[in-house]
N, CA, C and O atoms as CSV, one atom per row, in Angstrom:
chain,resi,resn,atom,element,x,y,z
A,1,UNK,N,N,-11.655,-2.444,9.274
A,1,UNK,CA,C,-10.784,-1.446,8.680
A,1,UNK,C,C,-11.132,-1.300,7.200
A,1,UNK,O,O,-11.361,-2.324,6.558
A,2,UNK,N,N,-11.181,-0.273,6.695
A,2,UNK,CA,C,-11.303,0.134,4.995
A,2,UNK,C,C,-10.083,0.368,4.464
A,2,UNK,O,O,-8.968,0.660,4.897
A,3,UNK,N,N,-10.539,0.180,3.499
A,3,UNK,CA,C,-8.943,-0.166,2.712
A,3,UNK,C,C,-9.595,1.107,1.410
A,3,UNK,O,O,-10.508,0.714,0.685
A,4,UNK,N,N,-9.008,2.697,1.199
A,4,UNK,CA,C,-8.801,3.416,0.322
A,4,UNK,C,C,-7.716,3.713,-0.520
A,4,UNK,O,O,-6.611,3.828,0.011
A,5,UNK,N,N,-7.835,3.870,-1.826
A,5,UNK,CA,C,-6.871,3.535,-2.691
A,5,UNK,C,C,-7.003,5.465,-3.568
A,5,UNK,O,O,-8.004,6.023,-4.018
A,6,UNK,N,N,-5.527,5.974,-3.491
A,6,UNK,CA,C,-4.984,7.327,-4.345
A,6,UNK,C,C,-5.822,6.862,-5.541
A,6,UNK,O,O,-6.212,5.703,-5.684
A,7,UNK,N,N,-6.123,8.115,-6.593
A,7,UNK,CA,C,-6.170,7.951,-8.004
A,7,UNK,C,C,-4.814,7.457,-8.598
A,7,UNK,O,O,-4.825,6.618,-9.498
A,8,UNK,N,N,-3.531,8.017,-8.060
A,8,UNK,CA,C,-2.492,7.305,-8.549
A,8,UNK,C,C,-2.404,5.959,-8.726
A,8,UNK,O,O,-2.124,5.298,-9.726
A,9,UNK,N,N,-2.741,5.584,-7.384
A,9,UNK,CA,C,-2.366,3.495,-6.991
A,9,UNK,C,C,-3.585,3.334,-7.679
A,9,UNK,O,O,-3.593,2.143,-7.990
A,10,UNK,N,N,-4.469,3.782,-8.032
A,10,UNK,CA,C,-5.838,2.713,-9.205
A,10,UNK,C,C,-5.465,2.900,-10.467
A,10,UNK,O,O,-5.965,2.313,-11.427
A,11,UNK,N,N,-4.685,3.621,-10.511
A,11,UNK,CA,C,-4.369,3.847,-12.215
A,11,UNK,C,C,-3.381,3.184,-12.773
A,11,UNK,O,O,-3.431,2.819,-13.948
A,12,UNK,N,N,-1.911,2.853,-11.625
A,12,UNK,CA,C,-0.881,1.704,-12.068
A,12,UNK,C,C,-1.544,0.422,-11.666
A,12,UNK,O,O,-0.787,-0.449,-12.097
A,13,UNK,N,N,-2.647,-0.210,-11.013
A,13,UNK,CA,C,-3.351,-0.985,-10.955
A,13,UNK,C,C,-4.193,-1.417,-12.431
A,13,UNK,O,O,-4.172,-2.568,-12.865
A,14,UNK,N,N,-4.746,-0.564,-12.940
A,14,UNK,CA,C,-4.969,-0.547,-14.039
A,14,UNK,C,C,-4.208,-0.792,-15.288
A,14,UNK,O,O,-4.909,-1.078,-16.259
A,15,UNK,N,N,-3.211,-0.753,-15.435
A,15,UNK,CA,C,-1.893,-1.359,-15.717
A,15,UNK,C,C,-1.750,-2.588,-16.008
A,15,UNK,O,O,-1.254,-3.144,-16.987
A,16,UNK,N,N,-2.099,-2.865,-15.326
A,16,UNK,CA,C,-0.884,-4.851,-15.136
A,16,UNK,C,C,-2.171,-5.653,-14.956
A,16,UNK,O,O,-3.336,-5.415,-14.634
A,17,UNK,N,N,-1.247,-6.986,-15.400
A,17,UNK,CA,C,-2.305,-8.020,-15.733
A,17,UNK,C,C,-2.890,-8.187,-14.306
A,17,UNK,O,O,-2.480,-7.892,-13.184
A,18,UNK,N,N,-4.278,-8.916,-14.907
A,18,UNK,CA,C,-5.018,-9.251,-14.017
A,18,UNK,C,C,-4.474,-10.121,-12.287
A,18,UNK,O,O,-4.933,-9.879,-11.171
A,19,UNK,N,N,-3.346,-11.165,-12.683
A,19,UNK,CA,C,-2.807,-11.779,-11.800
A,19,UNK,C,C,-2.164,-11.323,-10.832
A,19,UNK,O,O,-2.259,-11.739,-9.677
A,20,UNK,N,N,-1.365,-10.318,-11.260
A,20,UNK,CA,C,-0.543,-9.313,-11.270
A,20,UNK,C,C,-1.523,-8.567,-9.922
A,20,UNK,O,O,-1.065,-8.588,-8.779
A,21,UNK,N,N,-2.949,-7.902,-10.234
A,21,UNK,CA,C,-3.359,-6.842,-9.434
A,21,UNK,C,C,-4.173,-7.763,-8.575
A,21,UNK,O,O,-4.757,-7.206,-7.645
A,22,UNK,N,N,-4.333,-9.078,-8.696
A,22,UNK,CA,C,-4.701,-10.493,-7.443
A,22,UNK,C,C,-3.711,-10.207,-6.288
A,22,UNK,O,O,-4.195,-10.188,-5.156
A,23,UNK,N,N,-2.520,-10.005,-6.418
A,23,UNK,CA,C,-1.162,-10.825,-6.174
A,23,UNK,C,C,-1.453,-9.377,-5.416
A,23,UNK,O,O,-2.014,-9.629,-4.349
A,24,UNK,N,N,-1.340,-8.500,-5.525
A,24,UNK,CA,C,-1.182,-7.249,-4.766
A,24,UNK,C,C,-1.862,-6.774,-4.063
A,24,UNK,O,O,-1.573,-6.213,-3.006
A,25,UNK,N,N,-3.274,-6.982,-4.725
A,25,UNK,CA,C,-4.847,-6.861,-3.475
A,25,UNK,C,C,-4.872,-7.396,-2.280
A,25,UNK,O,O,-5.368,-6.806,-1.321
A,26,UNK,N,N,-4.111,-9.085,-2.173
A,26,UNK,CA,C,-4.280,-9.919,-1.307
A,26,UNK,C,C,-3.383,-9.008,-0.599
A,26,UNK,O,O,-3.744,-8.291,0.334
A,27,UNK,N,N,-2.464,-9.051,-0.970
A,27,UNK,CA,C,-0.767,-8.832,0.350
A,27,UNK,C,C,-1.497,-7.094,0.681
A,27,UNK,O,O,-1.004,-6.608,1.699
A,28,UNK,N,N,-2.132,-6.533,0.256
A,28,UNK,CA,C,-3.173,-5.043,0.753
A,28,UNK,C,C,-3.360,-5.389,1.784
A,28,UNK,O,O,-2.735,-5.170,2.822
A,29,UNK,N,N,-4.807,-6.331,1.464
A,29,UNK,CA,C,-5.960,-7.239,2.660
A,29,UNK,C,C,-5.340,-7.706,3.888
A,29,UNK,O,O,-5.855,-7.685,5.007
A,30,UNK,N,N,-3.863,-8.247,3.483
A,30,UNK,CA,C,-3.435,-8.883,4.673
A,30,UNK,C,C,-2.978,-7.943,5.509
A,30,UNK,O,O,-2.764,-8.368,6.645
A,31,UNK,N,N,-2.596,-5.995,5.199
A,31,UNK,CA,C,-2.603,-5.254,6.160
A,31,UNK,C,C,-3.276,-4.977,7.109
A,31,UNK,O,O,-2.937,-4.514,8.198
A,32,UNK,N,N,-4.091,-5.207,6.789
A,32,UNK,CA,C,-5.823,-5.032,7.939
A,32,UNK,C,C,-5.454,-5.937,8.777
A,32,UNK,O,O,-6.528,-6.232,9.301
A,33,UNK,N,N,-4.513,-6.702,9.353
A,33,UNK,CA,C,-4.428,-7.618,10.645
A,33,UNK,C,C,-3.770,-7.245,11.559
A,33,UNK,O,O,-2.862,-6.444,11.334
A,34,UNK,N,N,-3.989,-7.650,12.711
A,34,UNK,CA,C,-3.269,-7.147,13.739
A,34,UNK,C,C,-2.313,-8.173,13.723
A,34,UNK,O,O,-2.759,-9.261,13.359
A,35,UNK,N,N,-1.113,-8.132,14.019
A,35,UNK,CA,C,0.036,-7.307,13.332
A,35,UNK,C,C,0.057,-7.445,11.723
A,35,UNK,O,O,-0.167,-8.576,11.292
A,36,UNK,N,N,0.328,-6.312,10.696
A,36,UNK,CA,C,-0.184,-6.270,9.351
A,36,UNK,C,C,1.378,-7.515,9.259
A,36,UNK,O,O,2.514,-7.389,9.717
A,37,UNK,N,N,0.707,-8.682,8.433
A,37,UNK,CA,C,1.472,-9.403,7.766
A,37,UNK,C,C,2.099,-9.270,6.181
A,37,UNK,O,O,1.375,-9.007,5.220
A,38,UNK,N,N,3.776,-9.530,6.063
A,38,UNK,CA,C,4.361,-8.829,4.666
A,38,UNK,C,C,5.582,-7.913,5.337
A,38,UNK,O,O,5.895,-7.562,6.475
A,39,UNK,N,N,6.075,-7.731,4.035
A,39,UNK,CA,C,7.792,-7.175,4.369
A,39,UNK,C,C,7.109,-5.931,4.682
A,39,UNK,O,O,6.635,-5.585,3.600
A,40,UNK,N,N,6.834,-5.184,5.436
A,40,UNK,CA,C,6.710,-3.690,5.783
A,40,UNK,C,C,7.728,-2.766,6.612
A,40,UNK,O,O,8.276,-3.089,7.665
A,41,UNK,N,N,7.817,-2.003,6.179
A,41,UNK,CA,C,8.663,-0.957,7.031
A,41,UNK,C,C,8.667,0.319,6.944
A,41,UNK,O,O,8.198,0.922,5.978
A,42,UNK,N,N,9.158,0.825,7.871
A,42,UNK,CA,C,8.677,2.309,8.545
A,42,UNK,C,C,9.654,3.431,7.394
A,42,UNK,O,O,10.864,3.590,7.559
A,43,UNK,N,N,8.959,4.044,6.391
A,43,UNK,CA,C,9.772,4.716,5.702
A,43,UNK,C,C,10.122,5.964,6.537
A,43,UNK,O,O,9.405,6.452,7.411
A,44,UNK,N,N,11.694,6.543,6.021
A,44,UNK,CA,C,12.402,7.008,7.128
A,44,UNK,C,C,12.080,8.565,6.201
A,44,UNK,O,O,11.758,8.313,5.040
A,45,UNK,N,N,12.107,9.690,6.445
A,45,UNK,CA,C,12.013,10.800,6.074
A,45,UNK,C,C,10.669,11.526,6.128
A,45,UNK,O,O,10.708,12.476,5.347
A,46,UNK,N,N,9.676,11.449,6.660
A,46,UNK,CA,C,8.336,11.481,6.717
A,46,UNK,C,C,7.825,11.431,8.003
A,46,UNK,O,O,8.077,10.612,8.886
A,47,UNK,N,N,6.704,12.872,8.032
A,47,UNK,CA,C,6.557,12.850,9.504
A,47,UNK,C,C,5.119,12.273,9.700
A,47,UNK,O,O,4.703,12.240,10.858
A,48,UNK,N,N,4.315,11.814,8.699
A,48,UNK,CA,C,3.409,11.299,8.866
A,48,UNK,C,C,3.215,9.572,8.976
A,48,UNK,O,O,2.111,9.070,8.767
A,49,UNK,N,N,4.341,8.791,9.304
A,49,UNK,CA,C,4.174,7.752,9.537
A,49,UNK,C,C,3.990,6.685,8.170
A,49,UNK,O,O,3.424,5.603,8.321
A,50,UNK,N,N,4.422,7.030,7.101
A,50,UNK,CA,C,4.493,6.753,5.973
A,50,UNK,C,C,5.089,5.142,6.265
A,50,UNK,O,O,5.763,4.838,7.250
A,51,UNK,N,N,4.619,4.083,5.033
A,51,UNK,CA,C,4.702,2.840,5.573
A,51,UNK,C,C,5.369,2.530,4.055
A,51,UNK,O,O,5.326,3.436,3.223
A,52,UNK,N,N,5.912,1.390,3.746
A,52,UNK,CA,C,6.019,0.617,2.285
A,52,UNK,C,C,6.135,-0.808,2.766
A,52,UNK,O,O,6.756,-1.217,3.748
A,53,UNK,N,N,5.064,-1.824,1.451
A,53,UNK,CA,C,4.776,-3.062,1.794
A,53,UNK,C,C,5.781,-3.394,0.327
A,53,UNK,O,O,5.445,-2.828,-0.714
A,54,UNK,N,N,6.834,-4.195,0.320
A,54,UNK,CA,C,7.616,-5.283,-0.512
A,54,UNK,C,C,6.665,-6.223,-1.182
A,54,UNK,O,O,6.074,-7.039,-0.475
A,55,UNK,N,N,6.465,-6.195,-2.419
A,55,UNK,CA,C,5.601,-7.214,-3.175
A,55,UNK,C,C,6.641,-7.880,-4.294
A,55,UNK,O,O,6.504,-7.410,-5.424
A,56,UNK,N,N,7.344,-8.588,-4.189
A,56,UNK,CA,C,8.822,-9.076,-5.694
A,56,UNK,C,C,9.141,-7.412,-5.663
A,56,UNK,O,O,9.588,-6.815,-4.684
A,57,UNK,N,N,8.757,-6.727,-7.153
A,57,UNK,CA,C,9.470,-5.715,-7.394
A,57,UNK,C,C,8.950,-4.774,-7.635
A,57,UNK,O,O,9.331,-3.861,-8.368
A,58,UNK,N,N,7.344,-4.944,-6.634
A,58,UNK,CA,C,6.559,-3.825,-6.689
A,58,UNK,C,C,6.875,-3.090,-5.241
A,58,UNK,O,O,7.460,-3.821,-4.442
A,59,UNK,N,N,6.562,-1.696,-4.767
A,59,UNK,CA,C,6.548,-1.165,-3.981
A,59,UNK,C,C,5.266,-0.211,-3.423
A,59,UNK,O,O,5.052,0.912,-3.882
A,60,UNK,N,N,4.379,-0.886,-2.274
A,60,UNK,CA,C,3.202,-0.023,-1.991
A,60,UNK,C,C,3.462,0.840,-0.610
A,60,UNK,O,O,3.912,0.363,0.431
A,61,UNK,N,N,3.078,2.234,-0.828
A,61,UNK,CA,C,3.172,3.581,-0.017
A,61,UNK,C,C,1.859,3.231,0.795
A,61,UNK,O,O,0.796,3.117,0.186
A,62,UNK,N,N,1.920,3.079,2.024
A,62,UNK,CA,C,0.414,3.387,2.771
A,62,UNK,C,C,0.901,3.870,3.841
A,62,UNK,O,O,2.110,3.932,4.064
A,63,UNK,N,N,-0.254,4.373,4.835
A,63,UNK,CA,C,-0.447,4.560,6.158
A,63,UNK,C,C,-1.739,4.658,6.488
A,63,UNK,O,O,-2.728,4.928,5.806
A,64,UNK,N,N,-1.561,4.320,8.003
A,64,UNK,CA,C,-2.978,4.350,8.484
A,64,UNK,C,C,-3.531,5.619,9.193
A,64,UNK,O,O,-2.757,6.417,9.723
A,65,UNK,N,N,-4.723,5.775,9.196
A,65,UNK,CA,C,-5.164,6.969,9.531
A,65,UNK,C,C,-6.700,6.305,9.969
A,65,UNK,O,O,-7.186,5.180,9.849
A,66,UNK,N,N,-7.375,8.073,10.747
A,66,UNK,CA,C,-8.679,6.951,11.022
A,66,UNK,C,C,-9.881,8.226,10.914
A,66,UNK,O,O,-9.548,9.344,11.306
A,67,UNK,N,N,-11.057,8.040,10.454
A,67,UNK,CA,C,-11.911,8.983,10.182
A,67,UNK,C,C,-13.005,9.054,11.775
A,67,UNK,O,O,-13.725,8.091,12.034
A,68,UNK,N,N,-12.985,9.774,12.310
A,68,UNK,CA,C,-13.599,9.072,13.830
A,68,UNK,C,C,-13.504,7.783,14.402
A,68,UNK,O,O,-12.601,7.560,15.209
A,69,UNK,N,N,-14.389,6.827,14.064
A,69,UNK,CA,C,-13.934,5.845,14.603
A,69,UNK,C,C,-13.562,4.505,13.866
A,69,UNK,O,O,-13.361,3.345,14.229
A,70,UNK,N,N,-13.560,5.311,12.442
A,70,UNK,CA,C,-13.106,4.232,11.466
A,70,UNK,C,C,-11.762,4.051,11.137
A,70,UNK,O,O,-11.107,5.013,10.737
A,71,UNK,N,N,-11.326,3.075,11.241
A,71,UNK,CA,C,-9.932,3.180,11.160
A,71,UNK,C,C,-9.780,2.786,9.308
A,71,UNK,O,O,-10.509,1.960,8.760
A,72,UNK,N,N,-8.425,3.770,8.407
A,72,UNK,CA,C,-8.434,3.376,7.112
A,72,UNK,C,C,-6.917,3.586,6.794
A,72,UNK,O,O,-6.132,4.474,7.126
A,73,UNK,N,N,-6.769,2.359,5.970
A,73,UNK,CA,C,-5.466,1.957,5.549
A,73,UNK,C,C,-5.432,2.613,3.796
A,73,UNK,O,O,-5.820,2.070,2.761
A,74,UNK,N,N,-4.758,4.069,4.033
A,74,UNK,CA,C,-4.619,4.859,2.954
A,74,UNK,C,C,-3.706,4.133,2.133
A,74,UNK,O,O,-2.866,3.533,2.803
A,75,UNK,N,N,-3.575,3.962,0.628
A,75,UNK,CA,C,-3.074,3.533,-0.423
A,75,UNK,C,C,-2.407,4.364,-0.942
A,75,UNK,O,O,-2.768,4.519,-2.108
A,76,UNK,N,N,-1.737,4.884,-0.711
A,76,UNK,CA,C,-1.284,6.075,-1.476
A,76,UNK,C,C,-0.121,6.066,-3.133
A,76,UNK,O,O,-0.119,6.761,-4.149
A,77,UNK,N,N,0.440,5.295,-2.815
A,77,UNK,CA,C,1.355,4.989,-4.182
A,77,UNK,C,C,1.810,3.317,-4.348
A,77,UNK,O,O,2.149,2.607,-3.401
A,78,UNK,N,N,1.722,2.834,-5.932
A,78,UNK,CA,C,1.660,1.583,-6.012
A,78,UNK,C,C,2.566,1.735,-7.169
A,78,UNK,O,O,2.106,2.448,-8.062
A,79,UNK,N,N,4.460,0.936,-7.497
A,79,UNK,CA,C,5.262,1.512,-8.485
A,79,UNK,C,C,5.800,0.440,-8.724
A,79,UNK,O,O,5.109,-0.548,-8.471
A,80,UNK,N,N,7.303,0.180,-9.329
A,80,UNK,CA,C,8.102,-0.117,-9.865
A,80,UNK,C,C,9.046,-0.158,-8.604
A,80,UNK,O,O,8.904,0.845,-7.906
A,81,UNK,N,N,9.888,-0.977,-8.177
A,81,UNK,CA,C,10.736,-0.603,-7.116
A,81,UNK,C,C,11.847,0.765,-7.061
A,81,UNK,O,O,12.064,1.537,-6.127
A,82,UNK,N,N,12.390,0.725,-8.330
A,82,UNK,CA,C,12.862,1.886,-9.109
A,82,UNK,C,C,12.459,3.390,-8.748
A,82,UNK,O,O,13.178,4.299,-8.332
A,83,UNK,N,N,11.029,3.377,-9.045
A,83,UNK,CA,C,10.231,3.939,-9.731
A,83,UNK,C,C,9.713,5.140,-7.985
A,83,UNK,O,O,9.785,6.327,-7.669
A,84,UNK,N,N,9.255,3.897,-7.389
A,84,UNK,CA,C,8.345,4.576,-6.090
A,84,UNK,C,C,9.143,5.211,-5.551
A,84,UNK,O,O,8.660,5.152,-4.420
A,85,UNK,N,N,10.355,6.026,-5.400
A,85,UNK,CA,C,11.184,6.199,-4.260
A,85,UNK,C,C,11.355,7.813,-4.732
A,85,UNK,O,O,11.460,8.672,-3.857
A,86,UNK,N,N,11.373,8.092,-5.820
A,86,UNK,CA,C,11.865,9.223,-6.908
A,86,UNK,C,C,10.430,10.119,-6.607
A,86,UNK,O,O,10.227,11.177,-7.202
């Protein structure tokens, strides 16, 4: 599975300390498993299957999608818990 990341989610990545964007890459990586491990859940209002992974008091937007036969775990927004929902 490939793991693609929005210009948005590389740019609040760009952001925060180094430890900080460790701490968030990993709990990414660990989506790629069958069953994706981490607080995830099915965001409700969205007809495309829209996902959010719980990191402390960060909040990551993904879903999966697949390019023929590649399957890719879109990145789409990476926030503030606050912040991602608005």
């Amino acid at each position: 599975m490939r793991i693609v990341y929005t210009k948005q989610a590389l740019k609040f990545l760009d952001k925060l300390p180094e430890k900080a964007v460790e701490r968030i890459r990993k709990a990414i990586a660990k989506l790629t498993l069958k069953p994706p491990e981490g607080d995830v859940a099915l965001m409700q209002g969205f007809d495309d299957r829209r996902m959010r992974l719980r990191i402390g008091s960060w909040r990551i937007i993904f879903k999966y999608t697949a390019q023929g036969e590649i399957e890719i775990l879109l990145v789409m927004e990476i926030g503030n818990r606050g912040d991602i929902y608005k």
